[in-house]
LOZA-830144 format. One record per residue (C-alpha): residue number from 1; residue in three letters; x, y, z. Coordinates in steps of 0.1 Angstrom, whole numbers, plus 5000, padded with zeros to 4 digits. Layout:
N
NODE;NUM;ALA;X;Y;Z $
...
***
This chain:
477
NODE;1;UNK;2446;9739;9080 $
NODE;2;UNK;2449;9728;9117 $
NODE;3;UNK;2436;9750;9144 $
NODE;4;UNK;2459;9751;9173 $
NODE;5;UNK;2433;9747;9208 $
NODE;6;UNK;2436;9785;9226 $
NODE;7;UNK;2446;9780;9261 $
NODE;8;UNK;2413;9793;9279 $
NODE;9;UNK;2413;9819;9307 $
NODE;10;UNK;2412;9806;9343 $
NODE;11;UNK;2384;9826;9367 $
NODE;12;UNK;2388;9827;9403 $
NODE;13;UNK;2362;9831;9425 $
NODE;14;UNK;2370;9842;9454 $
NODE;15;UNK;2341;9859;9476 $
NODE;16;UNK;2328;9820;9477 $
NODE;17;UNK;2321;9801;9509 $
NODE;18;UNK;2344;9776;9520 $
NODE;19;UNK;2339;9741;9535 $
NODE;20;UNK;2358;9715;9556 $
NODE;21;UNK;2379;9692;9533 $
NODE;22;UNK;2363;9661;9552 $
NODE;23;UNK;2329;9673;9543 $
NODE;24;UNK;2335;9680;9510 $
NODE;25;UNK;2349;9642;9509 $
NODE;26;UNK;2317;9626;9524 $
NODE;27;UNK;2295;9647;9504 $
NODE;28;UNK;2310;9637;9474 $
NODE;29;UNK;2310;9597;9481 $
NODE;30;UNK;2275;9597;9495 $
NODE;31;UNK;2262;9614;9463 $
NODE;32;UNK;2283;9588;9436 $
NODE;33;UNK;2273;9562;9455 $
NODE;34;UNK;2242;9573;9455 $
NODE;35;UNK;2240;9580;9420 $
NODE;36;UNK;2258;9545;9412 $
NODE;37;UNK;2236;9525;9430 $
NODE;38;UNK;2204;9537;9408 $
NODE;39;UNK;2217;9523;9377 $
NODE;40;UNK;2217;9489;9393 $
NODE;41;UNK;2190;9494;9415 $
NODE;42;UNK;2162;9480;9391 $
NODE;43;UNK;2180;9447;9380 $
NODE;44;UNK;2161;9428;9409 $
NODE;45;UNK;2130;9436;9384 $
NODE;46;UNK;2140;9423;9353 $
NODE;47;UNK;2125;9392;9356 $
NODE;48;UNK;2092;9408;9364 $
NODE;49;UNK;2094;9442;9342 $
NODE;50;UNK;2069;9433;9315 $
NODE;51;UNK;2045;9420;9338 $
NODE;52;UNK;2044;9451;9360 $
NODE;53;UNK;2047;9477;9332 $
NODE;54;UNK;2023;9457;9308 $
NODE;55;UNK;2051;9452;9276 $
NODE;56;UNK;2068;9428;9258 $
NODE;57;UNK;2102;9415;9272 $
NODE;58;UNK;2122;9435;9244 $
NODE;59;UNK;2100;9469;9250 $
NODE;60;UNK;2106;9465;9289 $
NODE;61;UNK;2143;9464;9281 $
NODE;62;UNK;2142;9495;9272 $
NODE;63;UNK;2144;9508;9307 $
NODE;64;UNK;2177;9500;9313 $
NODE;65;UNK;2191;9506;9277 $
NODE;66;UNK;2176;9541;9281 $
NODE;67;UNK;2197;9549;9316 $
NODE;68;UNK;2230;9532;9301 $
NODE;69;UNK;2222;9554;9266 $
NODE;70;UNK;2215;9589;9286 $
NODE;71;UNK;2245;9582;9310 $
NODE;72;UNK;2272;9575;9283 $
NODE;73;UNK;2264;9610;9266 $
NODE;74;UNK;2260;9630;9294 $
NODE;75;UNK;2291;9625;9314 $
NODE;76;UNK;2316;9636;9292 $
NODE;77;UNK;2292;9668;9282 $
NODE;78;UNK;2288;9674;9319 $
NODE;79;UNK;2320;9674;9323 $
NODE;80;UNK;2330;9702;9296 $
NODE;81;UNK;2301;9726;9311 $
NODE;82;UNK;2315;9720;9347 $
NODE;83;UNK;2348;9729;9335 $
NODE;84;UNK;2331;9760;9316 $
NODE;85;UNK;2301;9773;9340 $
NODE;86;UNK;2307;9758;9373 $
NODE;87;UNK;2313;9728;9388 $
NODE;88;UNK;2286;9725;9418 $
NODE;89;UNK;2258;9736;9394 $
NODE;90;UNK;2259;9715;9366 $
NODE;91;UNK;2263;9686;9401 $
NODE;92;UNK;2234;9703;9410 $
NODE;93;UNK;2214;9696;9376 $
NODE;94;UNK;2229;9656;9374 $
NODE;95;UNK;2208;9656;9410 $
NODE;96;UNK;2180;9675;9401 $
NODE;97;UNK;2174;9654;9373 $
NODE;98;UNK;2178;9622;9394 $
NODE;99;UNK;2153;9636;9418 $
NODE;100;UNK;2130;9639;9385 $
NODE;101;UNK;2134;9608;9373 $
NODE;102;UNK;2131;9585;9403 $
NODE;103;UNK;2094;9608;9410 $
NODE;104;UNK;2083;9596;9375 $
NODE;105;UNK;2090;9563;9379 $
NODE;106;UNK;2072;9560;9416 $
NODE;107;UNK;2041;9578;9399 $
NODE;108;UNK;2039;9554;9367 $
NODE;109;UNK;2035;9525;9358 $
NODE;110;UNK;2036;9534;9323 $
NODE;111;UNK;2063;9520;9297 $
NODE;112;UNK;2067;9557;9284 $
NODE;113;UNK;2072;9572;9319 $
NODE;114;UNK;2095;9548;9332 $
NODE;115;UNK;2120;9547;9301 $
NODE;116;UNK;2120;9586;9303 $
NODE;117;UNK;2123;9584;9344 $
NODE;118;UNK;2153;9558;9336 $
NODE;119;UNK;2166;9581;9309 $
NODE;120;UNK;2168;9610;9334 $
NODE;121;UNK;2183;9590;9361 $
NODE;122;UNK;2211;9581;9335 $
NODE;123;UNK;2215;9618;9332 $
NODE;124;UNK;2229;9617;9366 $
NODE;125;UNK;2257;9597;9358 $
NODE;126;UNK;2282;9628;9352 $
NODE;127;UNK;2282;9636;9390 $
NODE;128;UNK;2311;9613;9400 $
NODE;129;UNK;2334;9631;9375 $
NODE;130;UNK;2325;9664;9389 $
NODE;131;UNK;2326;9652;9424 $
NODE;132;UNK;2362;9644;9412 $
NODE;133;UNK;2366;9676;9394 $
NODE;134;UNK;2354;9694;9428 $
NODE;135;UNK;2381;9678;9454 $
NODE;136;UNK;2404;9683;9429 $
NODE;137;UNK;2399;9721;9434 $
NODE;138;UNK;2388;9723;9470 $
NODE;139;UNK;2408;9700;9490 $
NODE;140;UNK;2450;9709;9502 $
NODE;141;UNK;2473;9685;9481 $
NODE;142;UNK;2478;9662;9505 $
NODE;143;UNK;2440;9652;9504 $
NODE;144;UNK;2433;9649;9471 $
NODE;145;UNK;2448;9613;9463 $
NODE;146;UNK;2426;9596;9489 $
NODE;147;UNK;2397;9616;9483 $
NODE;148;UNK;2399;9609;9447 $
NODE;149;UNK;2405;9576;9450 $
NODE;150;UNK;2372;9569;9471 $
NODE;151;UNK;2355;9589;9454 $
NODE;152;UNK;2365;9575;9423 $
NODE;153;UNK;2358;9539;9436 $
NODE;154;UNK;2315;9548;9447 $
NODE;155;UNK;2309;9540;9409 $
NODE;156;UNK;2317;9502;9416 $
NODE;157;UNK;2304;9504;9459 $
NODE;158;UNK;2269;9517;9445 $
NODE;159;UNK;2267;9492;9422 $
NODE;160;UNK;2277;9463;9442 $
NODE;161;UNK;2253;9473;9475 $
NODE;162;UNK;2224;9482;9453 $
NODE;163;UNK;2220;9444;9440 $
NODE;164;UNK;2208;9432;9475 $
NODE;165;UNK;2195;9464;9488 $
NODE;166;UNK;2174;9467;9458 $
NODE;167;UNK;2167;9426;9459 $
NODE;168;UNK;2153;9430;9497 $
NODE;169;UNK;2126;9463;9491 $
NODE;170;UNK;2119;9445;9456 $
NODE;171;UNK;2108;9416;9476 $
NODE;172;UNK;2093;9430;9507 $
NODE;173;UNK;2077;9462;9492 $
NODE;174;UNK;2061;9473;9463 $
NODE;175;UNK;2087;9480;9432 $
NODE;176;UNK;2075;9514;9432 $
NODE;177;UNK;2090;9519;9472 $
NODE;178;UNK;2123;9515;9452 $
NODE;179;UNK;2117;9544;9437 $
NODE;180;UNK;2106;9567;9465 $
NODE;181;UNK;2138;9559;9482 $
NODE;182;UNK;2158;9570;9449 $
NODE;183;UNK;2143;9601;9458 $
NODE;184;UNK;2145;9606;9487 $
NODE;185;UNK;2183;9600;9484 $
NODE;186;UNK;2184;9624;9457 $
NODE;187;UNK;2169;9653;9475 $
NODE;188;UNK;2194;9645;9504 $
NODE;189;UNK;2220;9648;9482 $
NODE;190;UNK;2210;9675;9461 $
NODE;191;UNK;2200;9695;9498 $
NODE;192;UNK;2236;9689;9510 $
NODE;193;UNK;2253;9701;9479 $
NODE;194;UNK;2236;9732;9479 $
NODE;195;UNK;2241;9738;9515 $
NODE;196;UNK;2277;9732;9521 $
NODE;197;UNK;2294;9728;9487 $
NODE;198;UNK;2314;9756;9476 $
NODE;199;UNK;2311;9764;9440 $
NODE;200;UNK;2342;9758;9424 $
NODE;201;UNK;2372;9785;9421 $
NODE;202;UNK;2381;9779;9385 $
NODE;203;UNK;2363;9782;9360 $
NODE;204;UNK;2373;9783;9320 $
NODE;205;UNK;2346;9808;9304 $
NODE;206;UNK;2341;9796;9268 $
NODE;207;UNK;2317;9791;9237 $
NODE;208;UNK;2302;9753;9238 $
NODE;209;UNK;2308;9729;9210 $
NODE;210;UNK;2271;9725;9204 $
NODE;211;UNK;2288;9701;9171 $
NODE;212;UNK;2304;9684;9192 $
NODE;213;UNK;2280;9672;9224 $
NODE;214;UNK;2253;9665;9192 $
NODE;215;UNK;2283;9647;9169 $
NODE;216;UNK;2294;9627;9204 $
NODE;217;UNK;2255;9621;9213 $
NODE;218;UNK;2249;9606;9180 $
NODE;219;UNK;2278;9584;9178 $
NODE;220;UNK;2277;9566;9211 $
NODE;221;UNK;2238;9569;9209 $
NODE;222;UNK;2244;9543;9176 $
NODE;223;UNK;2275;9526;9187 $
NODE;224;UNK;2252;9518;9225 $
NODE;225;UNK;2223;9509;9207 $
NODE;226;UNK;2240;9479;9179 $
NODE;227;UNK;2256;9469;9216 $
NODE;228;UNK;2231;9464;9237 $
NODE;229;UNK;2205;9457;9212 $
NODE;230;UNK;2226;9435;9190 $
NODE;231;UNK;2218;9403;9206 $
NODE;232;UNK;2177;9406;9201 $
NODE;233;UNK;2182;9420;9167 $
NODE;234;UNK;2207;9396;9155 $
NODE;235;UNK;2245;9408;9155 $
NODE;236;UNK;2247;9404;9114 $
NODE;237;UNK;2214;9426;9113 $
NODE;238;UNK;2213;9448;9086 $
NODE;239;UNK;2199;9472;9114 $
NODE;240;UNK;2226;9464;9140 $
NODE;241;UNK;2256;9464;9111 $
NODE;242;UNK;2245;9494;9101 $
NODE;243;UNK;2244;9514;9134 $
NODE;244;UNK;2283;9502;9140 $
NODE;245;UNK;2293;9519;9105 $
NODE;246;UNK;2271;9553;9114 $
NODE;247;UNK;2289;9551;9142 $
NODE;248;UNK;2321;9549;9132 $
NODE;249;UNK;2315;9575;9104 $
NODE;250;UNK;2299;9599;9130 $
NODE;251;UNK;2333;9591;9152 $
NODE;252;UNK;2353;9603;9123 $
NODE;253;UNK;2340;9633;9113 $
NODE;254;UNK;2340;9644;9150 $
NODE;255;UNK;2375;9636;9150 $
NODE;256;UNK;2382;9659;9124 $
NODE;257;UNK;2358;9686;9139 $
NODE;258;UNK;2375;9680;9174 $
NODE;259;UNK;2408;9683;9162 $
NODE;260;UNK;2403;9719;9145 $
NODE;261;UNK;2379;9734;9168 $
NODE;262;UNK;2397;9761;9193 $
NODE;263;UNK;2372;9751;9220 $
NODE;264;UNK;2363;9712;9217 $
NODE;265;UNK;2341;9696;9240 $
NODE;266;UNK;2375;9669;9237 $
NODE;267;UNK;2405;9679;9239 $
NODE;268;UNK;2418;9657;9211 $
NODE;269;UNK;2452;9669;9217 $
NODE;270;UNK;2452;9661;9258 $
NODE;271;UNK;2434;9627;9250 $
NODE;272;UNK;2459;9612;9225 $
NODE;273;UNK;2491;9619;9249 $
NODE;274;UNK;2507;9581;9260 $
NODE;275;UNK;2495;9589;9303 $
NODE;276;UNK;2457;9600;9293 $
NODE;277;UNK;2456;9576;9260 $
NODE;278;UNK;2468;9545;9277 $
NODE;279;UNK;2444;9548;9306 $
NODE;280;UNK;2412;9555;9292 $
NODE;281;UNK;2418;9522;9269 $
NODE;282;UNK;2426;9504;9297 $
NODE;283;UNK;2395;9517;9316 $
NODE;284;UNK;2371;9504;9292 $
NODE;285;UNK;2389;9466;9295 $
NODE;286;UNK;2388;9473;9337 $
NODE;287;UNK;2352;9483;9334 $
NODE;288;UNK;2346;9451;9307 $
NODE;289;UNK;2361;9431;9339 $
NODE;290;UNK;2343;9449;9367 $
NODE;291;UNK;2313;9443;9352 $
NODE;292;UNK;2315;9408;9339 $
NODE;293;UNK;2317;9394;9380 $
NODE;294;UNK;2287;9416;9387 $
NODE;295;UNK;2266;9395;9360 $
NODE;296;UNK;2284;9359;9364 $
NODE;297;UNK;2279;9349;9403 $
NODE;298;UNK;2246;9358;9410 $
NODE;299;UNK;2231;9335;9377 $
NODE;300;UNK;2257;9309;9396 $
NODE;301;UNK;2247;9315;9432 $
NODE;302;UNK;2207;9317;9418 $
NODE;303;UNK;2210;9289;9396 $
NODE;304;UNK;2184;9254;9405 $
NODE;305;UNK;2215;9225;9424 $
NODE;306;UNK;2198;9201;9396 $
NODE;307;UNK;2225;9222;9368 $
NODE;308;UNK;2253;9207;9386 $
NODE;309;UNK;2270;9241;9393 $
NODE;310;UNK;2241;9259;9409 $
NODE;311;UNK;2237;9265;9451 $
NODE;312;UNK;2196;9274;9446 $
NODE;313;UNK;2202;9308;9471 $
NODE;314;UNK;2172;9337;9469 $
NODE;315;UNK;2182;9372;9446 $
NODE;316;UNK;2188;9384;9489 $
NODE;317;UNK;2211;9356;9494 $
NODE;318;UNK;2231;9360;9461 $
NODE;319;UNK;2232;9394;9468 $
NODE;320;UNK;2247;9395;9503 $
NODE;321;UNK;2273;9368;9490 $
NODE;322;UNK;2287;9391;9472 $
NODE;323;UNK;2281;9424;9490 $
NODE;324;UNK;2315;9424;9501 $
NODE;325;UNK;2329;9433;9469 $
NODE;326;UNK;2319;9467;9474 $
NODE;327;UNK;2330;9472;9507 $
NODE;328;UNK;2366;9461;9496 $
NODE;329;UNK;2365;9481;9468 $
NODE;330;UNK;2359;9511;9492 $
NODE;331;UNK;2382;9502;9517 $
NODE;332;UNK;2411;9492;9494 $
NODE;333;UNK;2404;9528;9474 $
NODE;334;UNK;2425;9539;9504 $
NODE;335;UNK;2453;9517;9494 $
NODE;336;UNK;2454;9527;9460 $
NODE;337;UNK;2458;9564;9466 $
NODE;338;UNK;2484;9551;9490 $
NODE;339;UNK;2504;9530;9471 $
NODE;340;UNK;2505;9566;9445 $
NODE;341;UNK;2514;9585;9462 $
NODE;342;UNK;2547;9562;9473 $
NODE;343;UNK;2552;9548;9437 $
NODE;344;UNK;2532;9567;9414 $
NODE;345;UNK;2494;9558;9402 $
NODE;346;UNK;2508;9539;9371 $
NODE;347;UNK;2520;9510;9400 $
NODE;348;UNK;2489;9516;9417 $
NODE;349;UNK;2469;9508;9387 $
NODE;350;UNK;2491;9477;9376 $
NODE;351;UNK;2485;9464;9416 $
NODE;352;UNK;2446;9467;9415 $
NODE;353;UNK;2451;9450;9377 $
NODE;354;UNK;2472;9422;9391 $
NODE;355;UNK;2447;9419;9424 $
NODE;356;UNK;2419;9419;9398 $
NODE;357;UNK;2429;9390;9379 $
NODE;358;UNK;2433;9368;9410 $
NODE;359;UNK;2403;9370;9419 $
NODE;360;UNK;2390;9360;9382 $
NODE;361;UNK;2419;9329;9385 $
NODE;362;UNK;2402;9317;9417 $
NODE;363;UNK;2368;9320;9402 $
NODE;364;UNK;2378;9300;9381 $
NODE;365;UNK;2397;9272;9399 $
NODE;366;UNK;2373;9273;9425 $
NODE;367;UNK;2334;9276;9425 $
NODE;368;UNK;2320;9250;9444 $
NODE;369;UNK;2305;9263;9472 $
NODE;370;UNK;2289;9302;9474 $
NODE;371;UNK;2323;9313;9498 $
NODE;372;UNK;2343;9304;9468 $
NODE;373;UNK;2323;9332;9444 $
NODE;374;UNK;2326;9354;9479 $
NODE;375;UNK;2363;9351;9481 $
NODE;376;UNK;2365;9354;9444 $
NODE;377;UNK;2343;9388;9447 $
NODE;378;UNK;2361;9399;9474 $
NODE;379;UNK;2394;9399;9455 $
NODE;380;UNK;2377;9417;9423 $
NODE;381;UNK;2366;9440;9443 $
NODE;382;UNK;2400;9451;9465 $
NODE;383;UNK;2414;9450;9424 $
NODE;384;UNK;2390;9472;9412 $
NODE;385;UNK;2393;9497;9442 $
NODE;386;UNK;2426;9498;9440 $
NODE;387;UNK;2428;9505;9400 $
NODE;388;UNK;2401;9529;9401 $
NODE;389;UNK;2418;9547;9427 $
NODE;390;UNK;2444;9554;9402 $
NODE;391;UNK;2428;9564;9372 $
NODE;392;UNK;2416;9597;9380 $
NODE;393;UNK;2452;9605;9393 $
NODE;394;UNK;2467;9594;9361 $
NODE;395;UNK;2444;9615;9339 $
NODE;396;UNK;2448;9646;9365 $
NODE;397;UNK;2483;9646;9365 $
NODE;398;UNK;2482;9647;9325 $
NODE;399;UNK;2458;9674;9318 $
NODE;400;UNK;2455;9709;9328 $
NODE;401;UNK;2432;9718;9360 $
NODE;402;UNK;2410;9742;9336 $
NODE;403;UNK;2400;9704;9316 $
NODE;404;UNK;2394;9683;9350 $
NODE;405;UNK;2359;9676;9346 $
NODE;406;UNK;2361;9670;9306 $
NODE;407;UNK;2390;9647;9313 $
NODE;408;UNK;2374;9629;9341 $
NODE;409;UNK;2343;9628;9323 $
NODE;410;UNK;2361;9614;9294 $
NODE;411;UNK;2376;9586;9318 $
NODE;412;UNK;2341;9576;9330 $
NODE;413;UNK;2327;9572;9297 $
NODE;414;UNK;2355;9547;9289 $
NODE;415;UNK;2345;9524;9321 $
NODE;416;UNK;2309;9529;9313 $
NODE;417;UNK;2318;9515;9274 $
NODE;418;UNK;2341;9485;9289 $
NODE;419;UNK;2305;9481;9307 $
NODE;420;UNK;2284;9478;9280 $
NODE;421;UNK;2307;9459;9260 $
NODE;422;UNK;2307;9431;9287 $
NODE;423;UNK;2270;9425;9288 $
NODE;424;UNK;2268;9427;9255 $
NODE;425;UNK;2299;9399;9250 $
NODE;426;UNK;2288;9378;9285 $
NODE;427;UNK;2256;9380;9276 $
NODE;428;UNK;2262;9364;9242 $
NODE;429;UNK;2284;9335;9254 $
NODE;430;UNK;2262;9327;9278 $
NODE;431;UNK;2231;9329;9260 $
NODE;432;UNK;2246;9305;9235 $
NODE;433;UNK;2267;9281;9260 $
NODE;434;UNK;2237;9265;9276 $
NODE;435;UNK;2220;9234;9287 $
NODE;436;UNK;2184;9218;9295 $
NODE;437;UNK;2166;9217;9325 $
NODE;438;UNK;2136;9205;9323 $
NODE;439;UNK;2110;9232;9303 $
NODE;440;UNK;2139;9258;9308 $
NODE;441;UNK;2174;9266;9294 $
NODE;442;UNK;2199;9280;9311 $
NODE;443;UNK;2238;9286;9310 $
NODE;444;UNK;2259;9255;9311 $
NODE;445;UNK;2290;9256;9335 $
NODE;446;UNK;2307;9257;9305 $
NODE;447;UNK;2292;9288;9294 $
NODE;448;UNK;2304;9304;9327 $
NODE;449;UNK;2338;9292;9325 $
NODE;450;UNK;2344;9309;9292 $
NODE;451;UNK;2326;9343;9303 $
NODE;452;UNK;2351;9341;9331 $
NODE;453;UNK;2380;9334;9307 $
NODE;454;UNK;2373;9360;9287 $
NODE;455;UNK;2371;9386;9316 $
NODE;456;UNK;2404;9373;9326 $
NODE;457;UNK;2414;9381;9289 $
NODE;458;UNK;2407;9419;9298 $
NODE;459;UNK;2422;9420;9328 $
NODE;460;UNK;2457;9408;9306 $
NODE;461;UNK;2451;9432;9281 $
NODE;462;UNK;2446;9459;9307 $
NODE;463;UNK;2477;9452;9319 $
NODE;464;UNK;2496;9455;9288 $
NODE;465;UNK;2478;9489;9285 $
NODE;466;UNK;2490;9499;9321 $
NODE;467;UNK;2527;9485;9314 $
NODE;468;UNK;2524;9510;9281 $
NODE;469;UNK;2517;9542;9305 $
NODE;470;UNK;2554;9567;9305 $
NODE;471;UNK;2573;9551;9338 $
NODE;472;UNK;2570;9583;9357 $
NODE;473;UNK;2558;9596;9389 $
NODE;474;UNK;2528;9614;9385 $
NODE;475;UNK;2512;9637;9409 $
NODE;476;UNK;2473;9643;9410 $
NODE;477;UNK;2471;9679;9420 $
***
């Protein structure tokens, strides 16, 4: 027998402080981009990480696997407890437990400590939904498009200014120093919520699906692992075959436990209607596409002029060459919320799509000098500001305001999938597209062209996704 979801009671606060819109809205941005920017910050170290923490390439991985695992099954559980016991604290705890982990990992230089400090930065993952969730609730209607839209675009600006900011106090300082200023952004951020963020006003009092966070942990925990794993193990690994089918049985008996439960951490019901279906699928191919231009330049821009294709720039160089990515992304955020507000977010998000894919065309056509991959990032960029500007509105205007945060959350664990399953994919066709040079092998231009195809492929199947969305204007308050 189906149990019908019980609509759950709305709680106003109303003896609550209040603060200005606009520095709700900076508040907000500086703490995803904050936030963002830690999950990329320590990619300037890979080459070097089993050197300075004394492992084995494959245990030193484990560092990053270990934020990308603890960020996928926090931020829709984050979400849900926002939703349920308060917005600003549970931002509070994504912070606190950035601060935490960026301290462990300036102390250590331990394996352990360092996968558990990454593991604990990852945790922090599940503030740019509640940042979302927050403006949503705070701001007049007029504001919340824009807001959400830059908001919504610091999870691609952190990422893209962390490469060279990380690259240039890798290089000049001790790797720790990245750290300390991890922390030190943390506390800022954490200090600034607490000081002039007003707790939330609604609030939807409920018992937690403890079934559900530990049925969702375990699934994506398997389904993350055979991803990002699969390509040491083997992808026909007994091991990695076999994480894919726990997965997919743990999925489907948390379906079924979803579906019946009157208070699911998912909202099956909300999740499968046509507006909020569509665009989470087609999140996970925009995230696939974000992603795949954040690993293919740099290995172009970096690569030895003896491959053919390579321009021999510095990890700083590569990095500033395509820094502005992420400033377009922010600025064109602006655009997006814009062109929503005139049209509806479901043009908004085909625009960014469209944007997105010429700048994956020209990559392409053109990468012979490093202002090619430039232009070529500058376009992605504008694209994926634009798109991601939209998102959130589409999912808002679809859900009720007492699921914001589980919905956004939801939406931000689809972009952080499309994520993984790019480095998994480019990673693969690149690691098997390759060609000598001298004692080393690297990626042939081949190799690249295809990664780039296939990224384009994702941009074309996001936009049949986006086409798919009901034609209707929606609004995001």
């Amino acid at each position: 027998m189906t149990v019908q979801t019980a609509a759950p009671p709305v709680v106003r606060d109303e003896n609550r402080k209040i603060a200005h819109p606009t520095l709700i809205v900076a508040i907000g941005c500086f703490c995803g981009i904050v936030v963002a920017l830690t999950q990329t910050m320590i990619v300037p170290l890979v080459p070097v990480l089993p050197t300075i923490l004394d492992s084995s390439a494959a245990d030193a991985s484990w560092a990053i696997t270990a934020t990308l695992l603890a960020a996928a099954v926090v931020t829709p559980i984050s979400g849900r407890l926002g939703d349920m016991v308060g917005k600003r604290l549970v931002l509070l705890a994504c912070l606190s437990s950035l601060l935490a982990g960026s301290l462990l990992c300036a102390l250590s230089s331990s394996l352990v400590v360092v996968i558990a400090g990454r593991a604990l930065q990852g945790f922090a993952m599940g503030a740019i939904a509640l940042g979302i969730s927050i403006m949503r609730d705070e701001l007049p209607a007029d504001r919340i498009g824009p807001a959400v839209a830059r908001m919504s675009a610091t999870m691609g600006v952190g990422g893209a200014i962390g490469l060279p900011l990380a690259a240039v106090i890798a290089e000049k300082a001790s790797w720790h120093v990245l750290f300390w200023v991890s922390a030190g952004l943390a506390l800022l951020c954490a200090a600034a919520v607490f000081f002039f963020v007003p707790e939330s006003p609604i609030k939807t009092p409920g018992r937690f699906d403890v079934l559900g966070a530990l049925g969702l942990a375990a699934g994506l925990v398997m389904l993350l692992l055979a991803i990002t794993k699969g390509g040491d193990w083997g992808w026909t690994d007994g091991l990695t075959l076999g994480l894919v089918a726990g997965a997919l049985a743990v999925f489907a008996v948390w379906g079924v436990w979803e579906w019946r439960n009157r208070s699911p951490l998912v909202d099956l019901r909300v999740s499968v209607r046509p507006q909020v279906l569509y665009t989470n699928v087609a999140s996970v191919a925009i995230g696939f596409a974000m992603y795949g231009f954040s690993l293919i330049p740099t290995q172009i821009l970096m690569a030895p002029e003896r491959t053919g294709y390579g321009m021999g720039l510095s990890m700083i160089q590569a990095g500033l060459a395509v820094a502005p990515s992420g400033l377009m992304m922010y600025l064109l955020s602006g655009t997006g919320a814009r062109i929503s507000r005139a049209r509806g977010p479901r043009t908004s998000l085909i625009v960014g799509i469209l944007v997105l894919a010429a700048g994956y065309l020209l990559a392409i056509a053109l990468r012979g000098a490093w202002w090619h991959l430039t232009l070529s990032a500058t376009l992605i960029g504008a694209g994926i500001g634009i798109a991601y500007a939209a998102m959130p509105a589409l999912i808002m205007g679809a859900v009720p305001v007492t699921e914001t945060a589980a919905a956004n959350g939801l939406n931000a664990l689809m972009r952080s999938l499309g994520t993984s399953f790019s480095s998994a994919v480019v990673g693969a066709v690149l690691a098997h597209l390759t060609m000598p040079l001298g004692d080393h092998v690297l990626p042939s231009d081949h190799g690249f062209t295809v990664a780039l195809l296939i990224s384009l492929g994702a941009c074309a199947l996001a936009l049949l996704l986006a086409l798919a969305i009901p034609a209707r204007r929606t609004a995001s308050a």
